[in-house]
NUDREN-360245 format. One record per residue (C-alpha): residue number from 1; residue in one letter; x, z, y. Coordinates in Angstrom, 1 decimal, padded with zeros to 4 digits, always signed. Layout:
! residues N
+------+-------+--------+--------+--------+
: kese : marza :      X :      Z :      Y :
+------+-------+--------+--------+--------+
:  NUM :     A :      X :      Z :      Y :
...
+------+-------+--------+--------+--------+
//
This chain:
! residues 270
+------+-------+--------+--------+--------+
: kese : marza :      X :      Z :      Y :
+------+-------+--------+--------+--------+
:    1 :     X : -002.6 : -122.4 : -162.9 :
:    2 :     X : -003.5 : -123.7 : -159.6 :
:    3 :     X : -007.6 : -123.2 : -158.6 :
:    4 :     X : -010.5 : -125.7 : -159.2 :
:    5 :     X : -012.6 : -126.4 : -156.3 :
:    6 :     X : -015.9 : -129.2 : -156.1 :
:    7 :     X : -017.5 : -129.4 : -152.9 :
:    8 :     X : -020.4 : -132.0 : -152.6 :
:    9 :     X : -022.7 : -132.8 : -150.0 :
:   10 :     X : -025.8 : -134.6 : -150.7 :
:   11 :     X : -028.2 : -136.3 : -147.6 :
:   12 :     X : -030.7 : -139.3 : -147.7 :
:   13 :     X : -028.0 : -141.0 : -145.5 :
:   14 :     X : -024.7 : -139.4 : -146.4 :
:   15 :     X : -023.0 : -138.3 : -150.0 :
:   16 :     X : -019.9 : -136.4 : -150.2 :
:   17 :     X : -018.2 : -134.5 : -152.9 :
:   18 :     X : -014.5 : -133.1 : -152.1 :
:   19 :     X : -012.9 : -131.5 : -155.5 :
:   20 :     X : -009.7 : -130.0 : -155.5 :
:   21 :     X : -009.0 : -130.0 : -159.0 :
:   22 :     X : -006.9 : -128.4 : -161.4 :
:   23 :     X : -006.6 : -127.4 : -165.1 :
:   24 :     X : -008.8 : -125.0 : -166.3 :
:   25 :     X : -008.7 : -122.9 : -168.6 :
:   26 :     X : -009.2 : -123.7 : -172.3 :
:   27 :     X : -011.7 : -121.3 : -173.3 :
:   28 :     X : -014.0 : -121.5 : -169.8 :
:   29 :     X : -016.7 : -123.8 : -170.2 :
:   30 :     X : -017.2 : -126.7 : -167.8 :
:   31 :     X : -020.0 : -125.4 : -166.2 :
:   32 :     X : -019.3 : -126.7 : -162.4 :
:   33 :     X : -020.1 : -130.2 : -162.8 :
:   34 :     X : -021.6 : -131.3 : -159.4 :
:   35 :     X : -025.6 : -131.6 : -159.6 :
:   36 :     X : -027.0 : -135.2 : -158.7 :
:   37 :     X : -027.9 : -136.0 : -154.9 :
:   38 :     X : -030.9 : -135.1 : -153.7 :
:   39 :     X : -033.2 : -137.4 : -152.4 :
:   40 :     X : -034.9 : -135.3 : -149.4 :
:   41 :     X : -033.0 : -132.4 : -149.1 :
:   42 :     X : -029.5 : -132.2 : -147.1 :
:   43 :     X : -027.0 : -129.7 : -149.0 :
:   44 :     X : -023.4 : -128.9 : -149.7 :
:   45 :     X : -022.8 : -127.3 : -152.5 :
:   46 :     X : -019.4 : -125.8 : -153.2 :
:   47 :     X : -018.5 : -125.1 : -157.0 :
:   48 :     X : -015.5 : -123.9 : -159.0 :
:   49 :     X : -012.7 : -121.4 : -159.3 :
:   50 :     X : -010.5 : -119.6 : -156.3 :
:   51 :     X : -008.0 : -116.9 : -156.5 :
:   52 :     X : -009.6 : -114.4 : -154.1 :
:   53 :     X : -012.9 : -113.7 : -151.9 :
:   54 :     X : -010.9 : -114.3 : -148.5 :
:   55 :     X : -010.2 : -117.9 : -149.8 :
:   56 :     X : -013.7 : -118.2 : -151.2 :
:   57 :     X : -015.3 : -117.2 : -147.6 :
:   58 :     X : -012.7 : -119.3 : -146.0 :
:   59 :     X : -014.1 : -122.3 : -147.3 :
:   60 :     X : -017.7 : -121.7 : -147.4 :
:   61 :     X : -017.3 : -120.6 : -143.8 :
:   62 :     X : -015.5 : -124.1 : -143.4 :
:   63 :     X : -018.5 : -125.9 : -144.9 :
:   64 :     X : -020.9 : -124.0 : -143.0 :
:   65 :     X : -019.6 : -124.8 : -139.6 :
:   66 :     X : -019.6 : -128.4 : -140.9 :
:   67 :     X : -022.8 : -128.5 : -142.0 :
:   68 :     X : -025.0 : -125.9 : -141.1 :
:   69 :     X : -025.6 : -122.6 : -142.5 :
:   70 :     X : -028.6 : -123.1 : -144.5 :
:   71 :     X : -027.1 : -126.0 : -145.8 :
:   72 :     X : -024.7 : -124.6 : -148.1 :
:   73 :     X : -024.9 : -123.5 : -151.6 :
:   74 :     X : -022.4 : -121.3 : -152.9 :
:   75 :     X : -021.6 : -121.6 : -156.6 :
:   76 :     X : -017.5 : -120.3 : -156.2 :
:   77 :     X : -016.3 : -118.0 : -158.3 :
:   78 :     X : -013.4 : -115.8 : -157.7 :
:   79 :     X : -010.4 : -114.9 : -160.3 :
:   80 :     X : -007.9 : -116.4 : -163.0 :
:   81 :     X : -005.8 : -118.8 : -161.0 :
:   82 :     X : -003.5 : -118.9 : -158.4 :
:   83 :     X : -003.0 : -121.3 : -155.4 :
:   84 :     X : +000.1 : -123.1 : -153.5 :
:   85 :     X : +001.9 : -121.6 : -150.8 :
:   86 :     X : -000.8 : -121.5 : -147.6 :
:   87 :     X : -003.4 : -123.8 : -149.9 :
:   88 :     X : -006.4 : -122.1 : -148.2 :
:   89 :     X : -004.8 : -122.4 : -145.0 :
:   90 :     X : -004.3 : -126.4 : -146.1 :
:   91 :     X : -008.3 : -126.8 : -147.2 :
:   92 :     X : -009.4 : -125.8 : -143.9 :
:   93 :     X : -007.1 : -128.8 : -142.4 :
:   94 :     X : -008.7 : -131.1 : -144.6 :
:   95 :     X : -012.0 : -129.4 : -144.1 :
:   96 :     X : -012.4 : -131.2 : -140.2 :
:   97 :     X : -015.2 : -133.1 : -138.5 :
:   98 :     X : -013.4 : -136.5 : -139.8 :
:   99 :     X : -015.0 : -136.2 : -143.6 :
:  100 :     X : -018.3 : -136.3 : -142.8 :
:  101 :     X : -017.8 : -139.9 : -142.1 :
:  102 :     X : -016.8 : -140.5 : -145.7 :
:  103 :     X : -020.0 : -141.7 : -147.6 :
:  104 :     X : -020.7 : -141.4 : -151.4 :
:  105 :     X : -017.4 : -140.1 : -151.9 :
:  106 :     X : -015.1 : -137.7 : -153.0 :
:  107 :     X : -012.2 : -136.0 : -151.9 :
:  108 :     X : -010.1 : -134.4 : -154.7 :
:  109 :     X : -007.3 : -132.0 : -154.2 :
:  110 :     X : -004.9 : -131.2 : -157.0 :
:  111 :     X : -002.1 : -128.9 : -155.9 :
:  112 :     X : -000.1 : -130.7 : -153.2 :
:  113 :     X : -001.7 : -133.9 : -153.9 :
:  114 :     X : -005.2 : -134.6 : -151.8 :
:  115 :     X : -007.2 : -138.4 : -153.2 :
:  116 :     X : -009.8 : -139.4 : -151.0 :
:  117 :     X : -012.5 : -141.7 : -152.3 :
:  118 :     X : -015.7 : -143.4 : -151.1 :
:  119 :     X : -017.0 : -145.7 : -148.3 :
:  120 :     X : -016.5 : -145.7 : -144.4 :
:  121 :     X : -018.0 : -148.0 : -142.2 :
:  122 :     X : -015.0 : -149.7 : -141.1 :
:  123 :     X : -011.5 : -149.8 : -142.5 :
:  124 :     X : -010.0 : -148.5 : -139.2 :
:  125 :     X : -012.2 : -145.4 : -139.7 :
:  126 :     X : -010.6 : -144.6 : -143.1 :
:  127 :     X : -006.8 : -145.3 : -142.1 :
:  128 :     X : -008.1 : -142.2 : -139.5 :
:  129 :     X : -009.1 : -139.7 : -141.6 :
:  130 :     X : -006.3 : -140.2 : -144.1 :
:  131 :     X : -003.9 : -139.9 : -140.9 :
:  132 :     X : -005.8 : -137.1 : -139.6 :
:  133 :     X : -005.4 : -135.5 : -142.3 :
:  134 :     X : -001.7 : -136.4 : -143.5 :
:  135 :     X : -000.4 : -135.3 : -139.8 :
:  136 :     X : -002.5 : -131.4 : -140.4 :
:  137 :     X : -000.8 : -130.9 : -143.5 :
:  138 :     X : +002.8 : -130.0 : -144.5 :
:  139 :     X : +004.9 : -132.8 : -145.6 :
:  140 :     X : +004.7 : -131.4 : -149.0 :
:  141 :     X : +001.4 : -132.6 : -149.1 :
:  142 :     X : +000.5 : -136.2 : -150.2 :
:  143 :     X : -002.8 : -138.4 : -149.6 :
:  144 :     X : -003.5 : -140.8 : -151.4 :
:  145 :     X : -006.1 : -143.3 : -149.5 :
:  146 :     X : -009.0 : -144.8 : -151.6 :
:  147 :     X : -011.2 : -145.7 : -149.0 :
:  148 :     X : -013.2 : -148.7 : -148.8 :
:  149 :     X : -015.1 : -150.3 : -145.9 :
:  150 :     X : -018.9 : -150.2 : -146.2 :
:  151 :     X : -020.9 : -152.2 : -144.2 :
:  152 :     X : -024.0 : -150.4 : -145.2 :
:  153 :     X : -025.0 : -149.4 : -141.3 :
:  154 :     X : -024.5 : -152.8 : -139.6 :
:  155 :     X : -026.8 : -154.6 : -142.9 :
:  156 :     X : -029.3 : -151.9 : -142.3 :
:  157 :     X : -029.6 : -153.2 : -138.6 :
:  158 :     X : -029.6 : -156.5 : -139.6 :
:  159 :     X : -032.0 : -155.9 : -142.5 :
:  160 :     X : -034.5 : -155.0 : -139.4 :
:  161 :     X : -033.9 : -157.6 : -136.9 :
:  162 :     X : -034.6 : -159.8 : -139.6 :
:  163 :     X : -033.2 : -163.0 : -137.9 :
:  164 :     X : -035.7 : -162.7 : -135.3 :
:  165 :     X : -035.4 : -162.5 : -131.8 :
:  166 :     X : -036.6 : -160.5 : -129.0 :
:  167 :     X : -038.2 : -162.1 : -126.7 :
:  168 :     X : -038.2 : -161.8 : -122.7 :
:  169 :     X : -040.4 : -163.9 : -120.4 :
:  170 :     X : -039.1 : -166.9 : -119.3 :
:  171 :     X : -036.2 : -166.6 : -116.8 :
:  172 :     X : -036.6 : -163.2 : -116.8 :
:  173 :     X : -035.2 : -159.5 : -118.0 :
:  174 :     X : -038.9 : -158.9 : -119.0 :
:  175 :     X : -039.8 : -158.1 : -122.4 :
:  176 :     X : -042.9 : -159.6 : -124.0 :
:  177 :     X : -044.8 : -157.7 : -126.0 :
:  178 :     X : -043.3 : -159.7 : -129.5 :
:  179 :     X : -039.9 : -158.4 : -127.8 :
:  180 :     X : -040.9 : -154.7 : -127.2 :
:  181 :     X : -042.7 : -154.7 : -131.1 :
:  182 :     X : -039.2 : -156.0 : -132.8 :
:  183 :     X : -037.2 : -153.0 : -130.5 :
:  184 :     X : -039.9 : -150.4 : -132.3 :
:  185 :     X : -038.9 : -151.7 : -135.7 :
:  186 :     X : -034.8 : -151.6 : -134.3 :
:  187 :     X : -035.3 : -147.7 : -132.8 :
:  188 :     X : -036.7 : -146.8 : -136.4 :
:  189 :     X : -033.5 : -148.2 : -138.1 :
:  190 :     X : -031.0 : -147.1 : -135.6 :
:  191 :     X : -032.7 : -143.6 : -135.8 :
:  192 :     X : -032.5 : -144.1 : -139.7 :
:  193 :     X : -028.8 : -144.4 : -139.3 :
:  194 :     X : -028.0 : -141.4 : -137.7 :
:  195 :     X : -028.2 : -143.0 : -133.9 :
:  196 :     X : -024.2 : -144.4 : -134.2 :
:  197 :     X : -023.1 : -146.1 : -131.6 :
:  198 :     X : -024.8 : -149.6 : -130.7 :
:  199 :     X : -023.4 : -152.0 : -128.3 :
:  200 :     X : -026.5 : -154.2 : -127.9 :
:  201 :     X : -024.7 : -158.0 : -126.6 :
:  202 :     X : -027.2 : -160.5 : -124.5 :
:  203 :     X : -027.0 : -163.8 : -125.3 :
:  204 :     X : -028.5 : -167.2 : -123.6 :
:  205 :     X : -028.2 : -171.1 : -124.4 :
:  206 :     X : -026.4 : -172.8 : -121.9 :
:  207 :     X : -029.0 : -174.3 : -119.7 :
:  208 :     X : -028.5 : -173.8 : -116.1 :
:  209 :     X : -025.7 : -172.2 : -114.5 :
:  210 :     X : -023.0 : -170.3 : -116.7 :
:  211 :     X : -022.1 : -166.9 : -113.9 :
:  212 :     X : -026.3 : -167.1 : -113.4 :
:  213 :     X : -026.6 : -166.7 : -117.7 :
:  214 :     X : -024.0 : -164.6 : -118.0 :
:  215 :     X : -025.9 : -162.4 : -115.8 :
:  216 :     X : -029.3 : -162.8 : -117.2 :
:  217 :     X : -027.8 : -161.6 : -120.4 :
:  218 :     X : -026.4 : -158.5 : -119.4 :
:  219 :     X : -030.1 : -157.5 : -117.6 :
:  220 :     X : -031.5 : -158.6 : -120.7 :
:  221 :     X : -029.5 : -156.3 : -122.9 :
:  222 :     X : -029.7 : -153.5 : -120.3 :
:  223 :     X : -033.7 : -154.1 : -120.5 :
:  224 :     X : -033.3 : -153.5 : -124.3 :
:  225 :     X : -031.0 : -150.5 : -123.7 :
:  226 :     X : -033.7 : -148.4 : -121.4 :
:  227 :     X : -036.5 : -149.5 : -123.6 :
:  228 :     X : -034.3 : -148.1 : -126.8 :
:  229 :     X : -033.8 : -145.0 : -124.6 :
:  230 :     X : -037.7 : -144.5 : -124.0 :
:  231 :     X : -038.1 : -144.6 : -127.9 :
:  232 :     X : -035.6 : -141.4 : -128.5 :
:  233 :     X : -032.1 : -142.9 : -129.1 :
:  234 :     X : -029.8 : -140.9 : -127.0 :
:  235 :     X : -028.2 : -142.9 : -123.9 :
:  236 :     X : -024.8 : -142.3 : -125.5 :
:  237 :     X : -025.1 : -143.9 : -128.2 :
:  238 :     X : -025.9 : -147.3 : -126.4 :
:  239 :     X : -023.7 : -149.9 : -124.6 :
:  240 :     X : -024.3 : -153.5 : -123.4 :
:  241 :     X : -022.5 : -156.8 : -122.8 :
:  242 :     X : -023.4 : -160.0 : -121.0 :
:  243 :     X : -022.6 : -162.8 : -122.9 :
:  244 :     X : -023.9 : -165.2 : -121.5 :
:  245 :     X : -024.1 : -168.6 : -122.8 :
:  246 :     X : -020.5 : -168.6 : -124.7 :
:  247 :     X : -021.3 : -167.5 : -128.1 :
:  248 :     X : -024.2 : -169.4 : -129.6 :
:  249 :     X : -025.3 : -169.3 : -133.5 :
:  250 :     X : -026.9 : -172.6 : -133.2 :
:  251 :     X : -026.8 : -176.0 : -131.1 :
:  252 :     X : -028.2 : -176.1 : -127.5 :
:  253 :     X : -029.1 : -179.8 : -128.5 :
:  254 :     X : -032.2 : -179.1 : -129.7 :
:  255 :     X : -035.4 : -176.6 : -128.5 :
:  256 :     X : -035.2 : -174.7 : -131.1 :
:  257 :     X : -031.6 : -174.4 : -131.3 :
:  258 :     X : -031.8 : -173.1 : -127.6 :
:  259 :     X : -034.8 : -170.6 : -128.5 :
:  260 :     X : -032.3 : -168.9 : -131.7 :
:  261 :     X : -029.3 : -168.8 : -128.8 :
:  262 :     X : -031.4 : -166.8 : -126.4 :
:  263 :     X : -031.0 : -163.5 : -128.2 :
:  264 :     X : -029.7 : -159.9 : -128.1 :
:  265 :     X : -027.2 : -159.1 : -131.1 :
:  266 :     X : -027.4 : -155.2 : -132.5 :
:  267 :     X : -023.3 : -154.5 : -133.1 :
:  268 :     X : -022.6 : -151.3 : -134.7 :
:  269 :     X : -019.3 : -149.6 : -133.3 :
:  270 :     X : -017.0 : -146.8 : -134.4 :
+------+-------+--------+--------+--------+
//
């Protein structure tokens, strides 16, 4: 019988269980059912049965380079089943930088057959990994992509903007203080998503001339993107775009209309 293999990673931000899976046998308990997340404490924890100590180093060393030495709690044991034709040589394929972006999830390997499971934060980011993955392995190997988009990152920055907007002096690329106080609350909840990658879009309403707006915006949002930078999020991890005038959420018509149009929009990218 082939081995039995549960790998899960538990984070405030980030869940991940990867099981290759198999049938055990009938008179050995099932006594490596994955433990729930924990709330505070970042951990992998890598349960079940592999044929030998090389494979069982292999892929705790794996998880370690992933995730950090300390990290990692080994509850493998070694003995009483056998694996495919290069299997630990496989693991490590699948074992890449690409699965930590799989979220309350699961990968599960049974033989020649790998299922992943879980949420990314954009559909493009989970046709990826299953590629990434399917072009490592042998064509003997299948994936089976069960993937689904979660917007969880982008509501989390919306959740703290809160439909407000940040305010600059009039006619300027000068933050008020209202302005720099909602960037503080928008610093705390990029940090709290792991600093992705932001592109932070300057809008305007459309009074006065369109090249002159589309200008303004792009100080504006550069004005934002230093400020960001001064609060610990890493330049990187920031972009901007002018948009000027061209994309507004409500009419120019009206004051207050104008005021919601004159904004800067927190986009989170791949």
């Amino acid at each position: 019988m082939y081995m039995h293999l549960i790998i899960a990673t538990t984070s405030l931000l980030c869940s991940l269980n990867a099981i290759a899976t198999s049938q055990m046998p009938s008179n050995r308990p099932p006594n490596h059912a994955t433990p729930p997340p924990s709330e505070n404490i970042a951990q992998v924890i890598a349960s079940g049965m592999v044929p030998n100590e090389a494979t069982r180093m292999t892929v705790l060393g794996k998880l370690r380079e992933l995730y950090g030495e300390n990290s990692v709690i080994n509850k493998i044991e070694v003995g009483g089943v056998s694996s495919p034709p290069k299997w630990t040589e496989n693991v490590e394929k699948i074992l890449n930088t690409s699965i930590k972006k799989i979220h309350k999830g699961q990968i599960q390997i049974n033989g020649t057959q790998v299922r992943l499971k879980g949420n990314v934060a954009t559909p493009s980011i989970g046709l990826h990994i299953s590629e990434n993955i399917a072009t490592s392995l042998s064509p003997t190997y299948t994936i089976v992509n069960s993937l689904t988009a979660s917007d969880s990152r982008q509501e989390t920055l919306d959740k703290a903007l809160s439909n407000r907007v940040v305010e600059f002096e009039s006619g300027s690329a000068n933050l008020t203080s209202t302005g720099q106080a909602i960037l503080d609350d928008m610093a705390a909840a990029i940090k709290q998503i792991n600093m992705p990658s932001v592109e932070l879009i300057g809008h305007t309403d459309n009074a006065g001339n369109r090249q002159a707006n589309l200008g303004l915006s792009l100080a504006r949002a550069n004005t934002v993107r230093t400020y960001l930078i001064g609060k610990g999020i890493p330049a990187e991890s920031l972009s901007t775009v002018g948009a000027g005038p061209d994309n507004p959420i409500r009419s120019n018509d009206t004051a207050q209309g104008r005021a919601q149009n004159r904004r800067i929009e927190f986009r989170f990218r791949e």
